[in-house]
C-alpha positions, 0 to 999 in steps of 0.5 A, a space after each residue: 642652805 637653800 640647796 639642801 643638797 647636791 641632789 636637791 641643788 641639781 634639779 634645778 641645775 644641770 651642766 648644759 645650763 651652767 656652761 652652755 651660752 654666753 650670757 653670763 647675766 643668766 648664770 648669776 641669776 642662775 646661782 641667785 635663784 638656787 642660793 637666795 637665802 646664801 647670797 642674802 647672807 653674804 650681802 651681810 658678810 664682812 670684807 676687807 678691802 683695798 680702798 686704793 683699789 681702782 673699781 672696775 669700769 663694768 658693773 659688778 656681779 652684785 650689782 648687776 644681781 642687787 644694784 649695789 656692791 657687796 665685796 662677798 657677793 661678789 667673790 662668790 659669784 666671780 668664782 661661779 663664773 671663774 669656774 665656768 670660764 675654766 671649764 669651757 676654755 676662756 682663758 682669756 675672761 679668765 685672766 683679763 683681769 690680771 697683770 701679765 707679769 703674774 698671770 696664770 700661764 696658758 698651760 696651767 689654766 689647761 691643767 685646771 681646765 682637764 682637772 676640772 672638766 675630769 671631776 665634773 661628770 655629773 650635774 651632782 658633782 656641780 651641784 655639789 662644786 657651787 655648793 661649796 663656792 657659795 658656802 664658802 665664806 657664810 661665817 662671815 656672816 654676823 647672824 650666823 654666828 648670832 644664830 649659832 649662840 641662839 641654837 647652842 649658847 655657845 659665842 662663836 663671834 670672835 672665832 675664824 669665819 670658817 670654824 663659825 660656819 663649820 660649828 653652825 653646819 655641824 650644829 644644823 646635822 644634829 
């Protein structure tokens, strides 16, 4: 990954900078210029989709960052901003988004919110956080699994997405 490490991910990252301001353009290309080769990844990363789904009327995260739409990008990024939005109080960014009979209730996106902002102390620890959002959903990446088989002659591609990415950052510490 880019950010070889929380350490090396928060010097360019510090908690000021992630949850200060209101321009939210700022923070994606924030998490872009930490995680490029990531985000290059995830444009290549499969996605299931709802093709009933209304699209929003605003630009996606991706396309905002690419100029086109990529599903996994995307969810990568809006968890950056979920994360952002919990920790400094926006409940309502948070659910707008969702049907008020389902919505998350205030009292419990105030749990999140003191959970989080509890264990985020230091630029490390959110360093470390984004990390593992942007992280998350590399498997399914097909050159990852392509990479894989290139490194240890081992056909990862028809395993779960999150077993390839366990194998090929299991593989990269050896």
């Amino acid at each position: 990954m880019s950010a070889r490490n929380p350490t090396s991910a928060s010097r360019a990252l510090d908690r000021e900078s992630f949850f200060g301001g209101s321009d939210e353009k700022k923070i994606l290309q924030l998490v872009q210029d930490l995680f490029p080769q990531e985000l290059e990844r995830l444009k290549r990363a499969y996605s299931i989709s709802n093709p009933n789904a209304t699209p929003p009327s605003t630009a996606s995260p991706s396309q905002i960052l690419f100029g086109d739409q990529f599903d996994e990008v995307n969810r990568t990024l809006v968890s950056a901003l979920t994360l952002r939005w919990i920790c400094n109080d926006q409940y309502d960014a948070f659910r707008a988004t969702q049907p008020d009979a389902v919505a998350l209730t205030r009292e419990s996106f105030n749990w999140m919110r003191g959970f989080f902002r509890a264990g985020l102390r230091t630029d490390d620890d959110l360093a470390a956080l984004l990390t593992s959002i942007v992280a998350n959903d590399l498997g399914k990446d097909p050159q990852l699994a392509t990479d894989y088989r290139a490194k240890t002659g081992e056909d990862v591609s028809l395993q779960n997405h999150d077993l390839i990415l366990l194998k090929a950052s299991t593989s990269c510490a050896a």
